[in-house]
C-alpha positions in Angstrom: 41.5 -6.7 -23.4 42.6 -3.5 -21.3 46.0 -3.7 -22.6 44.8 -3.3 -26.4 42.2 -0.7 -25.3 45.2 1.6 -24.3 47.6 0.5 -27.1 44.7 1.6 -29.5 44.2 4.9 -27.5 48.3 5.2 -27.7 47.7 4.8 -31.0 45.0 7.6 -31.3 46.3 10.3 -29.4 50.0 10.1 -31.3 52.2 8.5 -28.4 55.4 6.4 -28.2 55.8 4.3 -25.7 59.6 4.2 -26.4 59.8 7.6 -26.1 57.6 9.0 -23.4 58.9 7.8 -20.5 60.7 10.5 -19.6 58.1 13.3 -20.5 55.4 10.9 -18.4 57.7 11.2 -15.1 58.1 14.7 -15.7 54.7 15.0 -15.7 53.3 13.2 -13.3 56.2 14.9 -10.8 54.5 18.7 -12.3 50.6 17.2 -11.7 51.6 15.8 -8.4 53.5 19.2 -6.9 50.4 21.7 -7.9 47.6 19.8 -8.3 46.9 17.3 -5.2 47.0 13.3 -6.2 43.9 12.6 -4.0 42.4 15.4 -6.2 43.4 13.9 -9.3 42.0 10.6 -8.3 38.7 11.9 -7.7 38.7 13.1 -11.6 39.6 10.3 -12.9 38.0 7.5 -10.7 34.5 7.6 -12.2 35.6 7.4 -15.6 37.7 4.6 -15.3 36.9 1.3 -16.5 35.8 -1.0 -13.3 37.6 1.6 -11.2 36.2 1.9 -7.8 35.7 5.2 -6.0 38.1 6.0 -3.4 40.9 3.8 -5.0 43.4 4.8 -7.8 42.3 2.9 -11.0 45.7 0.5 -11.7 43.8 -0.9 -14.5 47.2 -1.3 -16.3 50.4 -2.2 -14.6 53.2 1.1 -15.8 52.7 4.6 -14.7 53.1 5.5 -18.5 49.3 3.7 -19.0 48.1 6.5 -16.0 49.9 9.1 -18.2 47.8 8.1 -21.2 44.5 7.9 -18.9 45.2 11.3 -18.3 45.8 12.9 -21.5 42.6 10.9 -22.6 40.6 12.1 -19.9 41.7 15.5 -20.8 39.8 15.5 -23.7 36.8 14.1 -22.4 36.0 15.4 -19.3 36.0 19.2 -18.5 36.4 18.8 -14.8 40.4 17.6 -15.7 40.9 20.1 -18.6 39.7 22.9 -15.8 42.5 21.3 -13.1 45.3 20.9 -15.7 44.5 24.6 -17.1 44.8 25.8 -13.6 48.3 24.5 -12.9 50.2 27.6 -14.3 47.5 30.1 -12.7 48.6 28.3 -9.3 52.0 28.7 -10.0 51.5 32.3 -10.8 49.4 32.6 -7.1 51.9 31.5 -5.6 54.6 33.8 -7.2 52.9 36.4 -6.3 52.4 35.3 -2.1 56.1 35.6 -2.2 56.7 38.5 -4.2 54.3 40.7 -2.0 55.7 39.4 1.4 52.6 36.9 2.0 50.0 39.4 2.7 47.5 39.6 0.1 44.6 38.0 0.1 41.8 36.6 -2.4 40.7 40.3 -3.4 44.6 41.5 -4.4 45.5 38.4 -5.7 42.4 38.6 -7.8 43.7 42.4 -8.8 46.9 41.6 -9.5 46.1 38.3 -11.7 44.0 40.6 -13.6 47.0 43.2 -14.6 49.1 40.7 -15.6 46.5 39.6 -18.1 44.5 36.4 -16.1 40.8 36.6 -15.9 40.3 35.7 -12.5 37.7 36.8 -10.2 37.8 36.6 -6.4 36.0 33.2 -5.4 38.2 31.5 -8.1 41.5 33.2 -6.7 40.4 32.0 -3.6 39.9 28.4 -5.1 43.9 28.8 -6.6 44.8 29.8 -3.7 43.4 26.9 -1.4 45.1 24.4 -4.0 48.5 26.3 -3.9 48.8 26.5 -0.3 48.7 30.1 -0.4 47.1 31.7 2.7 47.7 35.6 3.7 49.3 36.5 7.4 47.1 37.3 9.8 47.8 40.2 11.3 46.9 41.4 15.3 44.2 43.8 16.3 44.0 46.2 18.4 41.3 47.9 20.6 40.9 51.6 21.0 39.2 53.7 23.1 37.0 56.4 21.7 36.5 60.3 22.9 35.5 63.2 21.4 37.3 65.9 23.1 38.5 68.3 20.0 41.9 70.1 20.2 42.8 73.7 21.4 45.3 73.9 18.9 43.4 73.2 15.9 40.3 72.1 14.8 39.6 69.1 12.7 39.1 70.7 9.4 39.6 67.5 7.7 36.8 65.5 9.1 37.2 62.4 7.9 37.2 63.5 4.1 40.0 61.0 3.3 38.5 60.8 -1.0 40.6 63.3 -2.7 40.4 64.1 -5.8 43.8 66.5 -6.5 47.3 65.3 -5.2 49.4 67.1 -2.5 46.3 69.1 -1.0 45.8 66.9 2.0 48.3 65.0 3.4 48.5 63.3 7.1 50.9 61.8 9.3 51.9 60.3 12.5 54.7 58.5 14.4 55.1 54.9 15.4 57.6 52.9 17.5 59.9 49.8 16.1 61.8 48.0 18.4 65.5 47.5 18.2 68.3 45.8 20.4 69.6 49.2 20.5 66.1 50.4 21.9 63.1 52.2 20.3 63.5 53.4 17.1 60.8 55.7 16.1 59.5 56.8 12.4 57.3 59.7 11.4 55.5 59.4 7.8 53.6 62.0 5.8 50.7 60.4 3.7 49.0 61.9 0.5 45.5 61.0 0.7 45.1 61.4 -2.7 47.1 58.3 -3.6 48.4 57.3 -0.3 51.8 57.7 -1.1 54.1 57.8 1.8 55.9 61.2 0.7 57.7 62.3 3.7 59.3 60.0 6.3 62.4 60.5 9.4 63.5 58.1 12.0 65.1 58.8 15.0 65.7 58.0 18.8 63.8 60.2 20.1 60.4 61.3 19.5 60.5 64.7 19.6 59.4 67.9 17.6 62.4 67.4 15.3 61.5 63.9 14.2 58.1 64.8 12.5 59.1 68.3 10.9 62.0 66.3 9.8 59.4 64.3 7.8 57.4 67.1 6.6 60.7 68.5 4.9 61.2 65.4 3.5 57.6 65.7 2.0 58.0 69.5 0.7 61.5 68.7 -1.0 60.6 66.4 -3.3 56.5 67.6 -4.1 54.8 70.9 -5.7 52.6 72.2 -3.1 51.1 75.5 -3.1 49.7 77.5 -0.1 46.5 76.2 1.5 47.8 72.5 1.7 46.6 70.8 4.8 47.8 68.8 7.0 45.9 66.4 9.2 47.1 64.5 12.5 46.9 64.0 16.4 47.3 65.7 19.1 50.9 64.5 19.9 52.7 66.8 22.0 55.6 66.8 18.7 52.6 68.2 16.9 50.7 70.7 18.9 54.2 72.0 20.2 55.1 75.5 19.6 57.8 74.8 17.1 56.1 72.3 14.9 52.8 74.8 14.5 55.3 78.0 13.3 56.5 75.4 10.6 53.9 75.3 9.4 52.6 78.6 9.5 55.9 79.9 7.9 55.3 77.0 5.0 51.5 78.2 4.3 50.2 75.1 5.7 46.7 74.7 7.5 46.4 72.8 10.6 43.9 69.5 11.3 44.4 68.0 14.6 42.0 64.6 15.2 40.1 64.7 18.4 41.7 63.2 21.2 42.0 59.8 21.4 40.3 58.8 18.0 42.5 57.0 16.2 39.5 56.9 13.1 40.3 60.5 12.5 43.5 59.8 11.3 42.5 56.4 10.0 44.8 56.6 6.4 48.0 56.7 8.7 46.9 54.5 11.3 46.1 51.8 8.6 49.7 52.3 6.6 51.2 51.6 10.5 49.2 48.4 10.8 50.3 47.3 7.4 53.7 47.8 8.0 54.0 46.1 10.9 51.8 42.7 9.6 54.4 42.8 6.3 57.4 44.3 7.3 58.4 44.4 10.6 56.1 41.5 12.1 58.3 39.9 14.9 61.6 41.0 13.5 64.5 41.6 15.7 66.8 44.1 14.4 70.0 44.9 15.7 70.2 48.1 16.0 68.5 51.3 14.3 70.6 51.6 10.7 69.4 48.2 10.2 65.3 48.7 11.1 65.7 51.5 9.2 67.1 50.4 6.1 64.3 47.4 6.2 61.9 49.9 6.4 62.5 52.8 4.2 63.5 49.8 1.6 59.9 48.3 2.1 57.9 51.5 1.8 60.0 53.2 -0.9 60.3 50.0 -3.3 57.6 48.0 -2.6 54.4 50.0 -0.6 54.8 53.2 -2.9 56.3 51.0 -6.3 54.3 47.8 -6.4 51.5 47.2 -3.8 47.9 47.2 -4.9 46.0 49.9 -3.1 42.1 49.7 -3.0 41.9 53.6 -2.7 44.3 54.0 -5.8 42.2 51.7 -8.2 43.6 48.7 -7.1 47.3 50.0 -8.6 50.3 51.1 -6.7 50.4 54.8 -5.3 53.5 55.9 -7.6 51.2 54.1 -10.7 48.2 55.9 -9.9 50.0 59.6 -9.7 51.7 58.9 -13.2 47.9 58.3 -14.7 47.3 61.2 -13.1 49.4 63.2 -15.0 49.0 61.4 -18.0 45.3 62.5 -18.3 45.9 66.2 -17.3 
């Protein structure tokens, strides 16, 4: 009868029924949290004897006799080897939606599953993520309007050239707003294009002429430049100002101002903003200024530069793609 069918499997396959109990819970409990039952059903349904679609086959009477039907159908049908193999690549997906602050999607994932030694393309990341639960943060757009008009100040030498080939030859920033109960907070970054590190960055109340050559200092102290590096931005009053443009004349630095109003001219800088605000700052309340900027400067000098995935990097971190870079000179 059925009862000596799975005795004599038992049998086969090397289990105790004396023993197994607890492994068999254990399990069951593991298949159950990764790997959907309803899923599980519908792999082992058809191959069941006199099971019916649609219903779990309870052709035996303990859960221990499912636990045997499922190491048996293991090694008969590749459908429920591919779902048990995929368990621990699930568990991995979903290590890494928390590690990187639930923004990547299918393509990162993908990347990332690939450096830590997983062959797994994008359609099947999306696949592990859909059974983890995993699902990246959508994050808000925003319309802008488009002109031409080019500055008096400077032209824009850059041009849209944002490939680079050399590090600290082209850099780019701009300033953004973060609000605080204590009111706006305000943060200037510099941007290497080559590996769109953030290299330079200042906070402040105000936003001012001393706020983003605070950030270009930032940038100088701690890089090798050489005269002839550019920099590229808008035509903010703190950058066309008097002050700001001796800086940089006294520091050997060319000028590249966007045209006015078009954001796509600065585009590297303007994209870093709207990732920082879909992973950092989102809808995030902060009390006053110390704190948004400690959440900040934490987020884009351990994680953004350290351990994000950036397309225009090869699909490594910035600070990972400048050490290759030295590596091969």
């Amino acid at each position: 009868d059925g009862c000596d069918d799975v005795r004599m499997k038992q049998a086969n396959l090397g289990f105790d029924l004396t023993t197994k109990r607890t492994r068999k819970r254990q399990f069951l409990d593991e298949m159950n949290r990764v790997v959907p039952w309803a899923k599980l059903v519908k792999l082992v349904t058809p191959h069941a004897p006199g099971g019916k679609r649609g219903r779990p086959p309870f052709a035996v009477e303990t859960m221990l006799r499912i636990h045997l039907m499922q190491q048996w159908f293991t090694l008969s049908d590749p459908a429920m080897e591919e779902a048990l193999h995929d368990v621990p690549l699930v568990r991995e997906v979903q290590a890494i939606h928390a590690q990187m602050r639930q923004s990547y999607g299918s393509r990162r994932i993908s990347q990332e599953m690939k450096r830590r030694g997983h062959a797994v393309g994008r359609e099947r990341a999306r696949r592990l993520m859909r059974e983890g639960g995993v699902q990246a943060r959508v994050r808000r757009t925003h319309r802008y309007v488009k002109r031409t008009q080019a500055s008096a100040i400077a032209q824009n030498r850059l041009d849209r050239a944002f490939t680079v080939t050399v590090p600290n030859r082209f850099w780019a920033g701009d300033v953004t707003y973060i609000w605080t109960q204590q009111g706006w907070m305000y943060l200037a970054v510099v941007i290497d294009l080559y590996s769109r590190r953030v290299v330079g960055w200042a906070t402040s109340g105000s936003c001012d002429t001393f706020l983003v050559i605070g950030a270009l200092q930032v940038a100088l102290q701690t890089r090798r430049t050489e005269p002839g590096l550019m920099f590229h931005s808008d035509q903010g009053s703190n950058y066309a100002s008097l002050t700001f443009q001796q800086f940089l004349k006294e520091h050997e630095i060319v000028p590249s101002m966007s045209r006015r109003g078009n954001c796509w001219d600065n585009a590297v800088v303007e994209r870093f903003f709207c990732t920082l605000k879909g992973e950092c700052i989102g809808e995030h309340a902060y009390r006053d200024h110390a704190e948004a900027r400690a959440d900040v400067l934490t987020y884009i000098l351990m994680y953004y530069n350290q351990e994000r995935l950036h397309s225009a990097a090869r699909h490594m971190p910035p600070a990972e793609f400048e050490d290759l870079k030295v590596e091969t000179a």
